[in-house]
Residue frames as a rotation matrix with the C-alpha (Angstrom) as fourth column:
UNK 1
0.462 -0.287 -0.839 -47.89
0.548 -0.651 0.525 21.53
-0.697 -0.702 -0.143 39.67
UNK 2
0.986 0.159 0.052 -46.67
0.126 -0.503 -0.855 24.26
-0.110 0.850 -0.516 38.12
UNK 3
0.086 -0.996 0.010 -42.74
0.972 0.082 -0.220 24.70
0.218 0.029 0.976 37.13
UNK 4
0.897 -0.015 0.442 -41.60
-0.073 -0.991 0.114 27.51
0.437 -0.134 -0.890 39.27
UNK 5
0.571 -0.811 -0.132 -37.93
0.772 0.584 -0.250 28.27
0.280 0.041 0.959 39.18
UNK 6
0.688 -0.257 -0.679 -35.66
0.508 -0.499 0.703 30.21
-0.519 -0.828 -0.212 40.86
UNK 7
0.309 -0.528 0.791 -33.66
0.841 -0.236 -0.486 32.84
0.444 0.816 0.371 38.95
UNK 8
0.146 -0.756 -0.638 -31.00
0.415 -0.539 0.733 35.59
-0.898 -0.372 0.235 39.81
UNK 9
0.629 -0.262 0.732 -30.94
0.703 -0.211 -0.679 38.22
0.332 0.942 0.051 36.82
UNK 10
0.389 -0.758 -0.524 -27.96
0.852 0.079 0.518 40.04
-0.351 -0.648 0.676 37.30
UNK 11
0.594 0.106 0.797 -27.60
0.742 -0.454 -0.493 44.07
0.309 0.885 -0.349 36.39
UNK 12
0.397 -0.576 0.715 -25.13
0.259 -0.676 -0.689 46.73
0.881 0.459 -0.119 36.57
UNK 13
-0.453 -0.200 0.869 -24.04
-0.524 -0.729 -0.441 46.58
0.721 -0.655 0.225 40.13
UNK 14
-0.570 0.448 0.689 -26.72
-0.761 0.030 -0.649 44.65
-0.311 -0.893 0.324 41.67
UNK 15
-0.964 0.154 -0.218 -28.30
0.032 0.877 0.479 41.23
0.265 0.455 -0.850 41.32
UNK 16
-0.131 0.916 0.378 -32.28
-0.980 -0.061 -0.190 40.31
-0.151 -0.395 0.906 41.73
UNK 17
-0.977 0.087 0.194 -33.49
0.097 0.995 0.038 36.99
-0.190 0.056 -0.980 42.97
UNK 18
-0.279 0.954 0.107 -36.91
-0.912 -0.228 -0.342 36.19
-0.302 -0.193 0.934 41.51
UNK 19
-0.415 0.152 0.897 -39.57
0.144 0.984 -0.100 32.90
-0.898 0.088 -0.430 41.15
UNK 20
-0.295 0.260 -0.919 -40.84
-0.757 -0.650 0.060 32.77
-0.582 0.714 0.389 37.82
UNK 21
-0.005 0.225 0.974 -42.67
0.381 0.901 -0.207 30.35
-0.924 0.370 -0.090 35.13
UNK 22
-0.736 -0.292 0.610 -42.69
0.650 -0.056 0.758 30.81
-0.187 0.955 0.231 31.44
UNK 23
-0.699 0.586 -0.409 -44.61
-0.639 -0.769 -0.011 33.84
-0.321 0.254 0.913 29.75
UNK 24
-0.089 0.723 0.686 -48.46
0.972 0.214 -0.099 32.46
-0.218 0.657 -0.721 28.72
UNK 25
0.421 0.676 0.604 -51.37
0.845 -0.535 0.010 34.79
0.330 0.507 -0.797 27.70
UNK 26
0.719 -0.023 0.695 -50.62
-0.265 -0.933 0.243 37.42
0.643 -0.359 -0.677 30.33
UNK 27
-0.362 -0.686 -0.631 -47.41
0.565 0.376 -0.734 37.45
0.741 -0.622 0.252 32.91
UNK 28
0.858 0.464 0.220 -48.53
0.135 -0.616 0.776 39.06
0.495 -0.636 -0.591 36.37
UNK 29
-0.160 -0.986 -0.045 -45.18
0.364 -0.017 -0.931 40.60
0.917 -0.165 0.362 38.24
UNK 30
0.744 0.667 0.035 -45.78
0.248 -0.325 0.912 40.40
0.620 -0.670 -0.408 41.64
UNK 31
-0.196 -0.726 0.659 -44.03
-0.392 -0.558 -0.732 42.41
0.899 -0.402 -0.175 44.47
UNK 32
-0.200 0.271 -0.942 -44.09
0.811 0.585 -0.004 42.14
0.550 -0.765 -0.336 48.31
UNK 33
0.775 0.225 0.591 -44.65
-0.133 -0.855 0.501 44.49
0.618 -0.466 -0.633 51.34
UNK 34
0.292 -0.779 0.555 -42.15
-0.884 -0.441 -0.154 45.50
0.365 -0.445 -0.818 54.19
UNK 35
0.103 -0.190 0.976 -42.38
-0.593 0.776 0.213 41.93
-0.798 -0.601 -0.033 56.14
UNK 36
0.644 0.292 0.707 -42.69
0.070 0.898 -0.434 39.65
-0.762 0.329 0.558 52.70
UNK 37
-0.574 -0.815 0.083 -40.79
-0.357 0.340 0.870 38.52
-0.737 0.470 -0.486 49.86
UNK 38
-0.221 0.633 -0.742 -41.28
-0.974 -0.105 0.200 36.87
0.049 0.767 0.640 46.89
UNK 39
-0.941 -0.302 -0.156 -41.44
-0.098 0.680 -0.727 33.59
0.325 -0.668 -0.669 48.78
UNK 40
-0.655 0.751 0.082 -44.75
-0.329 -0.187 -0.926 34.54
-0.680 -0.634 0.370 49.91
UNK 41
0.131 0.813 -0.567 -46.59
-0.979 0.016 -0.203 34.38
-0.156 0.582 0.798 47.17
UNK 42
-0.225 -0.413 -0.883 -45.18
-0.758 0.643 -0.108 30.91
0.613 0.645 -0.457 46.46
UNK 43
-0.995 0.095 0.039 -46.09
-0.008 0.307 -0.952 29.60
-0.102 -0.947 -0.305 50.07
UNK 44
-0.068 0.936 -0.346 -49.79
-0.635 -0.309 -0.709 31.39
-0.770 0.172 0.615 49.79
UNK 45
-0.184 0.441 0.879 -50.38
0.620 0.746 -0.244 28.94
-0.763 0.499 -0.410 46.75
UNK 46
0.200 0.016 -0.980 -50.55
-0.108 -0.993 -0.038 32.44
-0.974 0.113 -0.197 44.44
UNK 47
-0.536 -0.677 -0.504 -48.10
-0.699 0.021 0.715 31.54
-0.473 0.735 -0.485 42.06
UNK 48
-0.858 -0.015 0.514 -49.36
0.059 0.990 0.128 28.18
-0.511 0.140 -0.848 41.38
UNK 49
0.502 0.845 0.182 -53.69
0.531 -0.136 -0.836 29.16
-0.682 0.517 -0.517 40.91
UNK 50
0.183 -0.118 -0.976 -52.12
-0.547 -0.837 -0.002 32.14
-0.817 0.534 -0.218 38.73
UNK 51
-0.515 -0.678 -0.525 -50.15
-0.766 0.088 0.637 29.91
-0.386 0.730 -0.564 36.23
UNK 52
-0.728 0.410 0.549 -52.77
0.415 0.902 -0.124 26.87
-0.546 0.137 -0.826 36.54
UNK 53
0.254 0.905 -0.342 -54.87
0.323 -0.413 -0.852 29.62
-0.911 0.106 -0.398 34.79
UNK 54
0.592 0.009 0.806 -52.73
0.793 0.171 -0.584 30.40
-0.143 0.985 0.094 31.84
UNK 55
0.908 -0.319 0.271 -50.80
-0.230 -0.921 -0.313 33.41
0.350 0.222 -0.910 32.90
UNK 56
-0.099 -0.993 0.057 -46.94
0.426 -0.094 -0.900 34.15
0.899 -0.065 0.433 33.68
UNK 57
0.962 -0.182 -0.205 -45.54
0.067 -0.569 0.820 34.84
-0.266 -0.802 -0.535 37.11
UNK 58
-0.191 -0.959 0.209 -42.44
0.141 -0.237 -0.961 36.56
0.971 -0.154 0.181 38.25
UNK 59
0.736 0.367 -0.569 -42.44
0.617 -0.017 0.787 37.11
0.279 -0.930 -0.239 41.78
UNK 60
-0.022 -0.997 -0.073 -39.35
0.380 0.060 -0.923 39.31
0.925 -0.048 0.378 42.87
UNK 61
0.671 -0.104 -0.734 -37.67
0.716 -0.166 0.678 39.87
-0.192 -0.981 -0.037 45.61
UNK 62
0.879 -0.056 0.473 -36.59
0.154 -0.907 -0.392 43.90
0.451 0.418 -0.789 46.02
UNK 63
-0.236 -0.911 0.340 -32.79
-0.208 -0.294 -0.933 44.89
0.949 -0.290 -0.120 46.81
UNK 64
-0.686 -0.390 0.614 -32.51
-0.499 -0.363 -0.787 44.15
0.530 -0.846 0.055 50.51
UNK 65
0.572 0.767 0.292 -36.08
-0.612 0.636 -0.470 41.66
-0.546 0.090 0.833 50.56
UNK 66
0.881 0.344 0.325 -35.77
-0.335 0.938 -0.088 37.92
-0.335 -0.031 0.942 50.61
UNK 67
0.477 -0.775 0.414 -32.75
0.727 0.613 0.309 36.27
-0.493 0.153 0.856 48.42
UNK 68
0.508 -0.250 0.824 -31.75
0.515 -0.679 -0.523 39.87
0.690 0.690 -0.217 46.69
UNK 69
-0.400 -0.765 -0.505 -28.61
0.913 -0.281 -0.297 41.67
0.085 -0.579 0.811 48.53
UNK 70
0.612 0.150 -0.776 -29.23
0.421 -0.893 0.160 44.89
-0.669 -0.425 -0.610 49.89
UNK 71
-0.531 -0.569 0.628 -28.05
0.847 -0.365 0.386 47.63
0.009 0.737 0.676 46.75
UNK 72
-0.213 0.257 -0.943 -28.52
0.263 -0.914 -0.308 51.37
-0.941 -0.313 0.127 46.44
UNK 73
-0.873 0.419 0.251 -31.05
0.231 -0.099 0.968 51.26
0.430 0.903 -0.011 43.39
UNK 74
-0.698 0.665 0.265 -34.56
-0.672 -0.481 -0.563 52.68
-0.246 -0.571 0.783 43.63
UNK 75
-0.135 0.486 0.863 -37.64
-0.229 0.832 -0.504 50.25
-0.964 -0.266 -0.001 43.29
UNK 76
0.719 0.653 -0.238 -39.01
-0.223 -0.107 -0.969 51.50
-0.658 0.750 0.069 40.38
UNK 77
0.124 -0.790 -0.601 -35.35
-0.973 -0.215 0.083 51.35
-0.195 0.574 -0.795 38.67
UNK 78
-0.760 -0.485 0.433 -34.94
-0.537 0.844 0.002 47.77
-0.366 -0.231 -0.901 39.77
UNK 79
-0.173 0.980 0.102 -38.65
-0.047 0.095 -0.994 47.17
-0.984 -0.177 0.029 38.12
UNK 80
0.594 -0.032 -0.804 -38.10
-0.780 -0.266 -0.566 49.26
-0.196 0.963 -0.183 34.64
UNK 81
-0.226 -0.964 0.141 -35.06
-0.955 0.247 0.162 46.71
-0.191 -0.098 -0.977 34.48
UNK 82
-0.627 -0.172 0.760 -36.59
-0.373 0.923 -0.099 43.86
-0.684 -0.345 -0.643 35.21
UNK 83
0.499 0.864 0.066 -39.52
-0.247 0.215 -0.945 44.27
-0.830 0.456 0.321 32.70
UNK 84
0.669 -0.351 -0.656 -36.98
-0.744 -0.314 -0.590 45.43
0.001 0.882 -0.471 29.73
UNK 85
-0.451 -0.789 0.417 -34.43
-0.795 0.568 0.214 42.33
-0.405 -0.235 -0.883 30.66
UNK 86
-0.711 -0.141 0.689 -36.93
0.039 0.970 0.239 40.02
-0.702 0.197 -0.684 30.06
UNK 87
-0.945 0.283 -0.166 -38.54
-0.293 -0.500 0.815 41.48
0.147 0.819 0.555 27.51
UNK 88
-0.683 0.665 -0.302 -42.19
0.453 0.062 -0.889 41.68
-0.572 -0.745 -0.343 29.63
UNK 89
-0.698 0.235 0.677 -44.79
0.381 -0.678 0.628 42.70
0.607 0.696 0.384 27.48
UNK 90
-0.278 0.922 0.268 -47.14
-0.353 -0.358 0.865 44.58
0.893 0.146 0.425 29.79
UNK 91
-0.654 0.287 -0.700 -47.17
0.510 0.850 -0.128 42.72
0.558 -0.441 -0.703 32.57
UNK 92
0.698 0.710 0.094 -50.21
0.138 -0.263 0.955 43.28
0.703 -0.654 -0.281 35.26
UNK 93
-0.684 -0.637 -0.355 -48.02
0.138 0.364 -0.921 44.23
0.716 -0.679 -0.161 38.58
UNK 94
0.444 0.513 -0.735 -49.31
0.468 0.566 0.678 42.88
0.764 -0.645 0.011 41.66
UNK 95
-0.542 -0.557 0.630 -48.50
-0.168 -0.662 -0.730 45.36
0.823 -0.501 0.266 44.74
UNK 96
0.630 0.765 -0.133 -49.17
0.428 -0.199 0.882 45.08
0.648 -0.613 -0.453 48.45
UNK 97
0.326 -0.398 -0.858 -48.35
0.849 -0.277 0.451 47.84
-0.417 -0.875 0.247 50.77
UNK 98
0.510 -0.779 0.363 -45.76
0.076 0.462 0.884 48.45
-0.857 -0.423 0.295 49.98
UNK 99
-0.542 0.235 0.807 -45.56
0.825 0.334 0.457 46.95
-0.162 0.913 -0.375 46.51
UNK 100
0.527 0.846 0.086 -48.88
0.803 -0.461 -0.378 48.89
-0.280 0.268 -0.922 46.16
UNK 101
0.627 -0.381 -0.679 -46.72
-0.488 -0.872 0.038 52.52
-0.607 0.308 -0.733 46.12
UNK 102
-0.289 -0.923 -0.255 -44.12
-0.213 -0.198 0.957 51.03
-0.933 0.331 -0.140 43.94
UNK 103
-0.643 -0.010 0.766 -46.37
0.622 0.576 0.530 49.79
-0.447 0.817 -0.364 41.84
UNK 104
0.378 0.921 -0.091 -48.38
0.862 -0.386 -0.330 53.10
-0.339 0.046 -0.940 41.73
UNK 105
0.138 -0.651 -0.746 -45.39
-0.556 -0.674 0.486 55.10
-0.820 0.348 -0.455 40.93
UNK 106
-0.513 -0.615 0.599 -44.44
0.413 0.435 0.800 53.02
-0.753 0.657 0.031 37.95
UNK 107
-0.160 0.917 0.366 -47.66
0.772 0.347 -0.532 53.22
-0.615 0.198 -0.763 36.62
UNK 108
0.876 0.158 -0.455 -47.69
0.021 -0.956 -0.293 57.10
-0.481 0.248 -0.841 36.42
UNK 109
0.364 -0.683 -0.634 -44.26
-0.406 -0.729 0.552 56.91
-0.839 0.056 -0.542 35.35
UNK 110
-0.863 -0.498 0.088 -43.91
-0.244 0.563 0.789 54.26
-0.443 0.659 -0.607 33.08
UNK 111
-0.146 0.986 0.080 -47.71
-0.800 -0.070 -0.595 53.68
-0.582 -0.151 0.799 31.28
UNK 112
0.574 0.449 -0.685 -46.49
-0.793 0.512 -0.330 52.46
0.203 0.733 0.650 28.66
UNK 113
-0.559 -0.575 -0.597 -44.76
-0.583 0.785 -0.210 49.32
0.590 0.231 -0.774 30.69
UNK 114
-0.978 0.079 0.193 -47.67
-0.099 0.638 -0.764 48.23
-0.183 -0.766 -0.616 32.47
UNK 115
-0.596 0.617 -0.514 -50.83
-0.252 0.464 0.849 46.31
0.762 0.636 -0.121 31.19
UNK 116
0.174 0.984 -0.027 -52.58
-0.013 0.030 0.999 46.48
0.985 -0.174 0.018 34.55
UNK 117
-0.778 -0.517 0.357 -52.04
-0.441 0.045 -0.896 46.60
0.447 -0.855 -0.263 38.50
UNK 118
0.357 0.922 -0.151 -53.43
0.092 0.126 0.988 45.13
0.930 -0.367 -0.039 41.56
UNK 119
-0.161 -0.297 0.941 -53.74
-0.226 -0.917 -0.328 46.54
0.961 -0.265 0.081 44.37
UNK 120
0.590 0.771 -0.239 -53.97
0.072 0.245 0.967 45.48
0.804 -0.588 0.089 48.12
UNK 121
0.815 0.283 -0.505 -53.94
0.568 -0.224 0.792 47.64
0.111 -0.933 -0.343 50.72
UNK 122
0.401 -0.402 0.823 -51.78
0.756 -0.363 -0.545 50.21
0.518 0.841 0.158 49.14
UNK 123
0.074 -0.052 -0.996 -49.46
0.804 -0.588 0.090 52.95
-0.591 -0.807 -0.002 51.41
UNK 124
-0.796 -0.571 -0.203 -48.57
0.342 -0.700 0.627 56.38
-0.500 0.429 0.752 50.21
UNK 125
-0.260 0.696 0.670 -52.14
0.951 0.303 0.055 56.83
-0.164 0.651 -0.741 48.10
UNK 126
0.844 0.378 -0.380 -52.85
0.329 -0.925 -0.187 60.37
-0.423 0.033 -0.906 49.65
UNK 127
-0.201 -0.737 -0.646 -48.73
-0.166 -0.624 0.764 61.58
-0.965 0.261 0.004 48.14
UNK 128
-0.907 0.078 0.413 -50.15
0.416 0.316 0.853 60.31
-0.064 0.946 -0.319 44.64
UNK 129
-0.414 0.899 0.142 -53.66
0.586 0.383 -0.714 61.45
-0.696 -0.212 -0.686 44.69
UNK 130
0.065 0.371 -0.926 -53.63
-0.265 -0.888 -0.375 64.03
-0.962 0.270 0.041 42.28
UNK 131
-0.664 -0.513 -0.543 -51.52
-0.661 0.063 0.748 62.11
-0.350 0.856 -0.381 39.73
UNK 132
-0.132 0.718 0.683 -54.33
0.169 0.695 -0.699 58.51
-0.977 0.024 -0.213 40.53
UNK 133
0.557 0.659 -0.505 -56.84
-0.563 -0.146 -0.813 60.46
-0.610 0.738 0.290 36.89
UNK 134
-0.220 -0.935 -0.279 -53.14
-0.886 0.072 0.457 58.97
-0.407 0.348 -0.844 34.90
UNK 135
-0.956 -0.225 0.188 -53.59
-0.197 0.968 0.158 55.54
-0.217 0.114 -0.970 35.21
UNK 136
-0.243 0.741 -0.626 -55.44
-0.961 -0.273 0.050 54.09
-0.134 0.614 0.778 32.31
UNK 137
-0.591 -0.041 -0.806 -55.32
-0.529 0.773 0.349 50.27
0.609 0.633 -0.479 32.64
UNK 138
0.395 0.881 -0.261 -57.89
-0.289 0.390 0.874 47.81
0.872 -0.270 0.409 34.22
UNK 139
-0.524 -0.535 0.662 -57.27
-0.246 -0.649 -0.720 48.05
0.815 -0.540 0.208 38.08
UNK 140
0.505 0.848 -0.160 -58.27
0.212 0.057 0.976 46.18
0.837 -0.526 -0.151 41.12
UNK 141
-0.455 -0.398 0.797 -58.03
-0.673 -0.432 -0.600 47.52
0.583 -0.809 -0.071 44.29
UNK 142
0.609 0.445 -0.657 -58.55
0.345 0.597 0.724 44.94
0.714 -0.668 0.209 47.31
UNK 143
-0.205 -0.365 0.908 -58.65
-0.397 -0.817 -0.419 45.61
0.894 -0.447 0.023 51.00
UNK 144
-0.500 0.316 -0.806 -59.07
0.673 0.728 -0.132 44.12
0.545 -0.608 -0.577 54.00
UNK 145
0.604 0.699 0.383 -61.94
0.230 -0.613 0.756 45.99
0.763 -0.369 -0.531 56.37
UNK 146
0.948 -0.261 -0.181 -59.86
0.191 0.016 0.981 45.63
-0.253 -0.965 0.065 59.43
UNK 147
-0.129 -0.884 0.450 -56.40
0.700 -0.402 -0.590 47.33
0.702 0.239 0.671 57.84
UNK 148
0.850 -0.280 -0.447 -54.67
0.264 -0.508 0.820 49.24
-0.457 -0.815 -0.358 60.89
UNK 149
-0.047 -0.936 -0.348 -52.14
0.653 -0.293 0.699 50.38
-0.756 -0.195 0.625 58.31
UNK 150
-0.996 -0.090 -0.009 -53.48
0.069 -0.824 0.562 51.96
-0.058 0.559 0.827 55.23
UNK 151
-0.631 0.774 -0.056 -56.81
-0.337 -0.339 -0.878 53.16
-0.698 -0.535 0.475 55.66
UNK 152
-0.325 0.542 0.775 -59.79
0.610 0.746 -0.266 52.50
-0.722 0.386 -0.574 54.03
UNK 153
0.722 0.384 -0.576 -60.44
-0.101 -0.765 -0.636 55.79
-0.685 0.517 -0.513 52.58
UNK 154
-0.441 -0.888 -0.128 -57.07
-0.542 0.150 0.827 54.92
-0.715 0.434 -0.548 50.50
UNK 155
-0.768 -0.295 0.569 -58.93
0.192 0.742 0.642 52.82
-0.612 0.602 -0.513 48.79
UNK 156
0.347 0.931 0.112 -62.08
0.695 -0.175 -0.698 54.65
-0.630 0.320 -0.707 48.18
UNK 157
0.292 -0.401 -0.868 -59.64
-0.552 -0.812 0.189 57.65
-0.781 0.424 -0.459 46.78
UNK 158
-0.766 -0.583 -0.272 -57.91
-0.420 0.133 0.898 55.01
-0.487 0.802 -0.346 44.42
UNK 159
-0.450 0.528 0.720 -61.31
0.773 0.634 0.018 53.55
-0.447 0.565 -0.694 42.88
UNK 160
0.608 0.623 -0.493 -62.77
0.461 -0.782 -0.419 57.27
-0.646 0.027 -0.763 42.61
UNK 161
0.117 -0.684 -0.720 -59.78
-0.449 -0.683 0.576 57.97
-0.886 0.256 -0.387 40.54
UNK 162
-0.744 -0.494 0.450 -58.73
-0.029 0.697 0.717 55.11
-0.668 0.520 -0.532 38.44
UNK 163
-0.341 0.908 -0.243 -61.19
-0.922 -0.373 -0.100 55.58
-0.182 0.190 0.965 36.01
UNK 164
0.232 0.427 -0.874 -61.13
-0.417 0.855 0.307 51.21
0.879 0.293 0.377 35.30
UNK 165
-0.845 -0.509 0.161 -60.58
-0.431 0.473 -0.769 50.10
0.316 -0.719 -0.619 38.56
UNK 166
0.359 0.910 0.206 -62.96
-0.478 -0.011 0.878 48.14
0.802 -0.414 0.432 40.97
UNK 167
-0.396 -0.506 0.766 -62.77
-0.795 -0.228 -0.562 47.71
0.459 -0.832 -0.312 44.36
UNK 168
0.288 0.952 -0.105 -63.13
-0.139 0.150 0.979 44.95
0.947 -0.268 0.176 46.75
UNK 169
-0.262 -0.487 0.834 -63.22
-0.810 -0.359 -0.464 44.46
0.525 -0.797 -0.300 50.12
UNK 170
-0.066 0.155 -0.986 -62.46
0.135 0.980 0.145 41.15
0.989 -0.123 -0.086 52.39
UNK 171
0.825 0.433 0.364 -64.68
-0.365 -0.084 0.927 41.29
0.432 -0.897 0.089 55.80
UNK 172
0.975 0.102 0.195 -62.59
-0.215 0.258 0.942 40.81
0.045 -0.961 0.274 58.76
UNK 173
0.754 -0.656 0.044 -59.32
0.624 0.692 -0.362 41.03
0.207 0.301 0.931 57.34
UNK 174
0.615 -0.103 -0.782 -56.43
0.574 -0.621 0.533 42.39
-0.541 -0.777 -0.323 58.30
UNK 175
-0.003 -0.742 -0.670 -53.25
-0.489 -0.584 0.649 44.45
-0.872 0.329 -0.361 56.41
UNK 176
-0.749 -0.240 -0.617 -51.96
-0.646 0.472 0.600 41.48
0.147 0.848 -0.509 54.29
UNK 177
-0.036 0.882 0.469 -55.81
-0.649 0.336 -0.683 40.35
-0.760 -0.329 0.560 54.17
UNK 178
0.329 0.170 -0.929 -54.46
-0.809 0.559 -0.184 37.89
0.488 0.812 0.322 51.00
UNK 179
-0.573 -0.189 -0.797 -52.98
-0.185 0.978 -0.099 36.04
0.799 0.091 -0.595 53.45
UNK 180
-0.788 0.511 0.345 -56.18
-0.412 -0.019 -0.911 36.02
-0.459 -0.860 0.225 56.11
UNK 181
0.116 0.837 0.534 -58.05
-0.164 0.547 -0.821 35.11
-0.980 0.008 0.201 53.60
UNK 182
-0.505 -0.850 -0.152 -56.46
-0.210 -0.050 0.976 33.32
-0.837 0.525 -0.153 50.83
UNK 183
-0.401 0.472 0.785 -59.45
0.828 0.554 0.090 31.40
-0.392 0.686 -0.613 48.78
UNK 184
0.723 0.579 -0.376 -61.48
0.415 -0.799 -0.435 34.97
-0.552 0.159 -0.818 48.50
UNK 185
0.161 -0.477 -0.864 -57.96
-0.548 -0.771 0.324 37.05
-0.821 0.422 -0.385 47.74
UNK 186
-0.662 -0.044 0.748 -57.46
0.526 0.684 0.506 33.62
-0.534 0.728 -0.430 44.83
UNK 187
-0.270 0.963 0.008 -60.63
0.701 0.202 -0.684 34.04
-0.661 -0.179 -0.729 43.81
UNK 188
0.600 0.368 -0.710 -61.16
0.169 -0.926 -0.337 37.70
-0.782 0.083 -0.618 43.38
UNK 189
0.033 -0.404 -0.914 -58.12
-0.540 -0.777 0.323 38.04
-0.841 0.483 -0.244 41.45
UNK 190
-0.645 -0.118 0.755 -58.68
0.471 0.716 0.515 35.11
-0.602 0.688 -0.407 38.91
UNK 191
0.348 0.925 0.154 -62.02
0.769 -0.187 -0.611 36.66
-0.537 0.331 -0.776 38.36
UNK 192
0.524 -0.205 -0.826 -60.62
-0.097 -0.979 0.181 40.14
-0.846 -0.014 -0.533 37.70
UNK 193
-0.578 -0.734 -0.357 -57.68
-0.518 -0.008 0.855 38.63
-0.630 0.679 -0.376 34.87
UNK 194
-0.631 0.410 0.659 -60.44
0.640 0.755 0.142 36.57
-0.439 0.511 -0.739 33.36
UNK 195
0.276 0.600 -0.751 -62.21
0.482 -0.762 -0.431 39.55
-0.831 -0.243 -0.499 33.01
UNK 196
0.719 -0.529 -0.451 -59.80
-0.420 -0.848 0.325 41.80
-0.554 -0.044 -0.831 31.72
UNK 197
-0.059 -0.993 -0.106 -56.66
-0.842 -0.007 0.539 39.69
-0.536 0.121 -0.836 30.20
């Protein structure tokens, strides 16, 4: 099993709880959507394939989500923060929903702190869609067919943009289709950081 440990990094006002193993090759910094935490990923078995593969997790949990108090910081602030604290090189961030827009604003705003993103089932895509051409790093975009919250054309706009991105899609899933269908969403993204990282 991997050593994942609970940590509280504590910054100017406001504290973040997040799970986390040591940096390897690559560190992947995953977020959550509106219902999840960084708990999920740690439940879902996420964390665990990720690091049994050679890479770093962080998981965090955002101001007001899971063990992190409720504070009047924006996401992306509480993000830029968290990379430059622990001195992140790059990490890949891992967005659903949710996640997905914060981690699609960073992207554009911060290029040069992020070494790659995945995506799944991203909101907000059409209020970004012009800025999408920006983001230059290797990009997957996963979706479940049966999302009833961010369409599917969301995701056809972010592969048509991203100019490295590729897209897939898990049959019969639903919103958070990583956790409807957990071996495939495993899977897909090992394949993708082997790829790529």
């Amino acid at each position: 099993m991997a050593k994942i440990v609970d940590d509280t990094i504590e910054f100017d006002g406001y504290s973040v709880h997040l799970k986390r193993s040591m940096e390897r090759r690559k560190t992947l910094l995953f977020l959550h959507g509106m219902k999840f935490n960084a708990q999920t990923w740690e439940t879902l078995g996420t964390l665990e394939v990720v690091h049994a593969e050679g890479f770093g997790v962080y998981a965090l949990d955002l101001p007001g989500f899971g063990e992190s108090p409720q504070a009047d910081v924006a996401p992306g602030q509480v993000l830029k923060q968290v990379i430059l604290n622990q001195k992140l090189d790059k990490p890949v961030l891992v967005g659903p929903s949710m996640g997905g827009k914060v981690s699609l604003d960073f992207a554009i705003a911060h290029p040069e702190l992020v070494g790659g993103l995945v995506l799944i089932g991203a909101v907000g895509v059409e209020d970004i869609a012009d800025k999408l051409v920006d983001i230059k790093v290797p990009t997957l975009i996963v979706w479940g067919t049966e999302d009833g919250i961010s369409p599917l054309a969301n995701a056809n706009v972010l592969n048509s943009s991203i100019a490295d991105s590729e897209l897939v899609f898990i049959q019969g899933a639903a919103h958070p289709c990583y956790l409807d269908q957990p071996d495939i969403w495993h899977w897909e993204l090992i394949s993708f950081l082997k790829e790529n990282f």
